[in-house]
C-alpha positions as CSV (number, residue, x, y, z in Angstrom):
1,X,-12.4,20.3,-11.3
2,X,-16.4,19.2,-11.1
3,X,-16.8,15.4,-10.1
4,X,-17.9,13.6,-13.4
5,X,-21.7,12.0,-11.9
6,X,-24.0,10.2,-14.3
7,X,-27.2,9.1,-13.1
8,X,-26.0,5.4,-13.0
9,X,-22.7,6.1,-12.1
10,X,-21.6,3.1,-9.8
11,X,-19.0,4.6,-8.0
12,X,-21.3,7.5,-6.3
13,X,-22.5,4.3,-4.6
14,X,-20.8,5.1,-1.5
15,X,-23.1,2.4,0.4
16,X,-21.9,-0.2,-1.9
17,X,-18.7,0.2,-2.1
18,X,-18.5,0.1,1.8
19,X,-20.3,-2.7,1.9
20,X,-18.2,-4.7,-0.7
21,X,-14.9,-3.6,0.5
22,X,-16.2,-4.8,4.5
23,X,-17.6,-7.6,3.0
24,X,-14.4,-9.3,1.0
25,X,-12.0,-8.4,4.2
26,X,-14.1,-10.7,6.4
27,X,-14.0,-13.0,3.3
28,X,-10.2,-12.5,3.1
29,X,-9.4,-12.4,6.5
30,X,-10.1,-16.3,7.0
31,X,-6.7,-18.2,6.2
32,X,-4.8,-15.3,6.1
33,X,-3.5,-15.3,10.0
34,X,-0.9,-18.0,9.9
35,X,1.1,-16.2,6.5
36,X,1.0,-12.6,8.8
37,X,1.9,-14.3,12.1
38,X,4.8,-15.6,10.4
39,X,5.6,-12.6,9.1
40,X,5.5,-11.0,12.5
41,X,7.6,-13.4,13.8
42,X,10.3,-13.1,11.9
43,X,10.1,-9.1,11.8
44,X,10.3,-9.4,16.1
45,X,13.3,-11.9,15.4
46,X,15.1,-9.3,13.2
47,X,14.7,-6.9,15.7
48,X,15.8,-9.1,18.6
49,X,12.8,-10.1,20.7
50,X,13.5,-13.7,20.4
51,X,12.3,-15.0,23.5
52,X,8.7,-15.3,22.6
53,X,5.6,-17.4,22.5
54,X,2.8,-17.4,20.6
55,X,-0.3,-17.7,22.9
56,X,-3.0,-19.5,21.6
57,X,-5.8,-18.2,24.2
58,X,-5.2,-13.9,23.8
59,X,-4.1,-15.0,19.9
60,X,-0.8,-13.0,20.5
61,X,2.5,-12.8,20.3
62,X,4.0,-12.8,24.3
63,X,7.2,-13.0,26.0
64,X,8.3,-16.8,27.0
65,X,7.2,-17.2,30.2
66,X,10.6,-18.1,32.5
67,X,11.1,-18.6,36.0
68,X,12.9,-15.7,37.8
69,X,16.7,-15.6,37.0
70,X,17.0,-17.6,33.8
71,X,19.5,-15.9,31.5
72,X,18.2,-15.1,27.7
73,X,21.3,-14.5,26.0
74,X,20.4,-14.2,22.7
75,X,23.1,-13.7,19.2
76,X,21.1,-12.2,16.7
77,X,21.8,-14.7,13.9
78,X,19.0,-14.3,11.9
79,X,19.3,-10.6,11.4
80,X,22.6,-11.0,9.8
81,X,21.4,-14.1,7.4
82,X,18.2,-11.7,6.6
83,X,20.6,-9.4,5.5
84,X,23.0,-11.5,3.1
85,X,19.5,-12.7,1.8
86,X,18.1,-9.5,1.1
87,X,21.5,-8.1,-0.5
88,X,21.0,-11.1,-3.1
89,X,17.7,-10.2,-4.1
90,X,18.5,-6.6,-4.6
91,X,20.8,-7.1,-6.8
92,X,18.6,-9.0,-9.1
93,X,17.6,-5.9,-11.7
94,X,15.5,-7.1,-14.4
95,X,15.3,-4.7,-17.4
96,X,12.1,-3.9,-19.7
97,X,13.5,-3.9,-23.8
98,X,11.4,-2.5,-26.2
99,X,12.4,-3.8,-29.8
100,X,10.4,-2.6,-32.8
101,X,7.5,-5.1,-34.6
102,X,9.3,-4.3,-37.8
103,X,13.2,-3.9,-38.5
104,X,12.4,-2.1,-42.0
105,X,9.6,0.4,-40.6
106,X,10.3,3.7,-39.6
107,X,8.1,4.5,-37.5
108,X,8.3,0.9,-35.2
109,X,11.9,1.5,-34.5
110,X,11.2,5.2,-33.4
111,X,8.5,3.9,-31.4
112,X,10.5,1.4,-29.6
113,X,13.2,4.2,-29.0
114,X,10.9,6.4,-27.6
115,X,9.8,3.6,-25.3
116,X,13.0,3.1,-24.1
117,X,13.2,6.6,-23.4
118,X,10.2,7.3,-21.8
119,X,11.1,4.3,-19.3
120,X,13.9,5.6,-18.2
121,X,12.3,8.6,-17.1
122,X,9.6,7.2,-15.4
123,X,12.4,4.7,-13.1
124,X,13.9,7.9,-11.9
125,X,10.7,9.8,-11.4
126,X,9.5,6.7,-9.3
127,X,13.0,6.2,-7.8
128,X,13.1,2.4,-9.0
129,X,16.5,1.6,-7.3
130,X,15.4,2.7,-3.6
131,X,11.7,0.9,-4.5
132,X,14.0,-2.4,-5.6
133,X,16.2,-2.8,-2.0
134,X,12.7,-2.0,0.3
135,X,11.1,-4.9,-2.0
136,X,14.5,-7.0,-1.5
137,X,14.1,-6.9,2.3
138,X,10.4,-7.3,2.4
139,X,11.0,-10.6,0.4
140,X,13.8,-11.8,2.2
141,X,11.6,-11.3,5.9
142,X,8.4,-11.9,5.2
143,X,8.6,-14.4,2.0
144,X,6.9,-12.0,-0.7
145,X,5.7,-8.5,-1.3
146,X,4.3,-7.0,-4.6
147,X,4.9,-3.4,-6.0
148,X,1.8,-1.1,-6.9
149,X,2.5,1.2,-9.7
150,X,0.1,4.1,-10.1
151,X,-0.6,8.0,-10.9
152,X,-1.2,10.4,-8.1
153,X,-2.9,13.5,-8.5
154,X,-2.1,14.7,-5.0
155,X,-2.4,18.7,-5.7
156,X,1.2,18.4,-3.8
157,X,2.6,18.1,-7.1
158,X,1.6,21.2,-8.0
159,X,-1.5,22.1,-10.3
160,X,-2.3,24.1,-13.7
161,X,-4.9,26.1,-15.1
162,X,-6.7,24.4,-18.4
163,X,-9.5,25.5,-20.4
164,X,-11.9,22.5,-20.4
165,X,-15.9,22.0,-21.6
166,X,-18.1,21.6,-18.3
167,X,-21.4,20.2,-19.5
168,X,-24.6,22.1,-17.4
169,X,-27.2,19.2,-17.2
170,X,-28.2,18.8,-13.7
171,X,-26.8,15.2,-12.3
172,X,-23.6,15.3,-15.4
173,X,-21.4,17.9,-14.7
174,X,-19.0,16.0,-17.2
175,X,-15.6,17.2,-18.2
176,X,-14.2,17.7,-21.6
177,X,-12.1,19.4,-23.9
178,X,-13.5,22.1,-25.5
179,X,-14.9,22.6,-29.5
180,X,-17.8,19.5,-28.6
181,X,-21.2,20.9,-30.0
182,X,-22.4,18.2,-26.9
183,X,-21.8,16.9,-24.0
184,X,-20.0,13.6,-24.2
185,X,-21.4,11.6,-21.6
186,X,-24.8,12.6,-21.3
187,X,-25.5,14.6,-25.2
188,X,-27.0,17.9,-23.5
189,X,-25.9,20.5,-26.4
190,X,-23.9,23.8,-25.0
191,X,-21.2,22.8,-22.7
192,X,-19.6,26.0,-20.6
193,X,-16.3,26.8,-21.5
194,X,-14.2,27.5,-18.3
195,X,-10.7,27.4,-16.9
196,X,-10.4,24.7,-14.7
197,X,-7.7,23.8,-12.1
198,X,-6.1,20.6,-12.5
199,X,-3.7,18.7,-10.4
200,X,0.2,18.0,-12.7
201,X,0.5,14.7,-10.4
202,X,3.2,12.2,-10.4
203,X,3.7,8.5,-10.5
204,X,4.7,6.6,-8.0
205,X,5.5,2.7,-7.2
206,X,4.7,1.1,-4.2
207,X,6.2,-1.7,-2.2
208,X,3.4,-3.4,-0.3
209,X,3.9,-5.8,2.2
210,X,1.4,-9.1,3.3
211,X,0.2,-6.8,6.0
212,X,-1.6,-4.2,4.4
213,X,-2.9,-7.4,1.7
214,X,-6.1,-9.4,1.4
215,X,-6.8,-11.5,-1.0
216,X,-8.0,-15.0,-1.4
217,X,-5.2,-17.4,0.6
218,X,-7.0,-20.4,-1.0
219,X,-5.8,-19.7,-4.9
220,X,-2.2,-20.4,-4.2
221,X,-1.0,-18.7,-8.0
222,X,-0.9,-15.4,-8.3
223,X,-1.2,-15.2,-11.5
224,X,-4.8,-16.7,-11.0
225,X,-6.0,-14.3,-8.6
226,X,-8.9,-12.1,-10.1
227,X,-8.3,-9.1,-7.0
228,X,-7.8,-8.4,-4.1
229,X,-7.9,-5.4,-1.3
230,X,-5.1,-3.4,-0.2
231,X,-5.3,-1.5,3.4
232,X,-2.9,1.1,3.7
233,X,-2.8,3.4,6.7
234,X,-2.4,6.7,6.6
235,X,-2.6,9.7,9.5
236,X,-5.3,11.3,10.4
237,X,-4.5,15.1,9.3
238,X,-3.4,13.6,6.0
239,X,-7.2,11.8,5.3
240,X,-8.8,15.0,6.0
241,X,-6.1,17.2,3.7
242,X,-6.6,14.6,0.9
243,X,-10.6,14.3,1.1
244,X,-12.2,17.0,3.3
245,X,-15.8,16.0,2.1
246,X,-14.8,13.3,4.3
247,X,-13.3,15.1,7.2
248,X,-16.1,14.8,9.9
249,X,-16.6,11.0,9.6
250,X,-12.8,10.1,9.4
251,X,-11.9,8.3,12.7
252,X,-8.4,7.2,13.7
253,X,-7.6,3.2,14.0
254,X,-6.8,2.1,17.4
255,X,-4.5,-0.7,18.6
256,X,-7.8,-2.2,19.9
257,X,-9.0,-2.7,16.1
258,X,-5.9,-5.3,15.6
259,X,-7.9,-7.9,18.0
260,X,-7.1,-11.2,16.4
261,X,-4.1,-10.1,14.5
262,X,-0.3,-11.0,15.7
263,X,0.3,-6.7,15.9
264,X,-1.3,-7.1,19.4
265,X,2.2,-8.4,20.4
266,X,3.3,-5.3,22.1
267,X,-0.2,-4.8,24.3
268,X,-0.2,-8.5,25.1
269,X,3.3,-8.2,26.7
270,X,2.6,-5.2,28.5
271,X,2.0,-7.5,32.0
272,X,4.8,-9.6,32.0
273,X,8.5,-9.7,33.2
274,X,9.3,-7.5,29.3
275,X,7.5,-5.0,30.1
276,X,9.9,-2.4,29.7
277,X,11.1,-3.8,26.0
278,X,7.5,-4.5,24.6
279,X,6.2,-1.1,25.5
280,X,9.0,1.1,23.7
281,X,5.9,0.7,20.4
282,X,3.0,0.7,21.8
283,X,0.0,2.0,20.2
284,X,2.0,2.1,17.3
285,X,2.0,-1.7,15.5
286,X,-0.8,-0.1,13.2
287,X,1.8,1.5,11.6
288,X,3.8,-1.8,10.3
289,X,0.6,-3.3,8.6
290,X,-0.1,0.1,6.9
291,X,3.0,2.1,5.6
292,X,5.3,1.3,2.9
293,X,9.2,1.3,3.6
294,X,12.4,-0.6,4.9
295,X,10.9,-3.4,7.1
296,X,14.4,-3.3,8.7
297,X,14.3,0.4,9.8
298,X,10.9,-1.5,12.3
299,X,11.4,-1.1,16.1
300,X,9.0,-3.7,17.3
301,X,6.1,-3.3,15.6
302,X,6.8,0.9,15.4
303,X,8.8,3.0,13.4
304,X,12.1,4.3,15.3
């Protein structure tokens, strides 16, 4: 499909946008370490690696330093309460009802039928009851997590051929159906008829945890907050697939770019007597701060 430019088209302001996005996570990123080090905490405590300290000076996560020969038994009670706790909150299942404006018109209760309808369809297309027990154990572990509904047009999905208006002014290149005398955006007469490939897409919803989250740790209700950044990882063949314009500037994250987060807790411990448990994930704690799924299925900071 041609990219839909106008000559003040803010969002071809790639500079910008850089700068605003880099810009509001320093912003963000003040206040917001003590909510994701407890977070951390207790994901390392689900997981059993318990005998920790938090070290003020590397701002890590490291093993409790103990003299040679102390025992660390260690019963994994709070993985099991995390787990009665999360099985409560998944099987809270609020339901959207969709009742017409009017009980005598027509064409309100059909509407509110068709509503109920649709809904349906869309739960199963995003798979609401797997999204609802990965939100249930983000909660439960980490205190909160919000859900992110949206439409992807990932050409996965599959595509389709449509016969769309492509207007020929230099700088528009808008898209539109065809019959307009015009161009929409830009009123150039003549628009080119021609068959366009389209992406068929799918919806999806999101369960997204405090990790991949910034947003302003001062305004303490939600419901206040006017927005906010969300950082979610992905790999590096997968950024290239999905935007290949961007393909020779896309660098892959390091574990060195966590420097000042609580994910350095597997490179901090890498010198000390648990070396052989902290290492099992290393390189990998980029991972827990940027995909979505069951924070329970986490091996230290890694996925298993």
């Amino acid at each position: 499909m041609a990219a839909i430019v106008t000559p003040n088209d803010p969002y071809q302001d790639h500079a910008a946008i850089r700068g605003l996005m880099r810009r509001k996570r320093d912003e963000w990123q003040k206040g917001r370490e003590p909510f994701v080090r407890a977070a951390y905490r207790n994901l390392l405590f689900y997981r059993g690696l318990q005998w920790i300290r938090w070290d003020r000076a590397i701002n890590r996560f490291r093993p409790a330093r103990l003299t040679k020969g102390t025992p660390t038994p260690m019963t994994n009670i709070f993985a099991s309460t995390l787990d009665a706790v999360a099985s409560v909150f998944a099987r809270i299942e609020p339901r959207l009802l969709f009742a017409p404006g009017s009980e005598t018109d027509p064409e309100d209760r059909a509407a509110a039928d068709v509503a109920s309808r649709v809904m349906e369809v869309i739960e199963d297309e995003v798979e609401v009851r797997s999204v609802r027990q990965m939100l249930a154990a983000w909660v439960a572990l980490t205190g909160g997590a919000w859900l992110e509904t949206g439409y992807d047009p990932d050409p996965e999905h599959g595509t389709r051929q449509l016969l769309a208006s492509v207007c020929q002014a230099p700088g528009c290149g808008h898209v539109q159906a065809p019959g307009a005398p015009a161009c929409e955006d830009c009123g150039t007469p003549g628009p080119t008829n021609a068959m366009q490939t389209v992406p068929i897409g799918r919806m999806y919803l999101d369960v997204v945890s405090l990790f991949e989250m910034y947003f302003d740790a001062s305004v303490t209700d939600w419901t206040k907050q006017r927005e906010y950044r969300r950082e979610k990882s992905v790999s590096l063949d997968e950024s290239k697939r999905r935007w290949p314009a961007l393909a020779e500037t896309l660098q892959p994250s390091t574990a060195g770019s966590t420097a000042g987060g609580p994910g350095g807790v597997l490179e901090a411990g890498a010198g000390t007597g648990g070396r052989g448990q902290f290492l099992r994930g290393r390189g990998r704690e980029l991972r827990l701060a940027g995909r979505a799924g069951d924070p329970r299925d986490r091996e230290a900071g890694g996925h298993r």
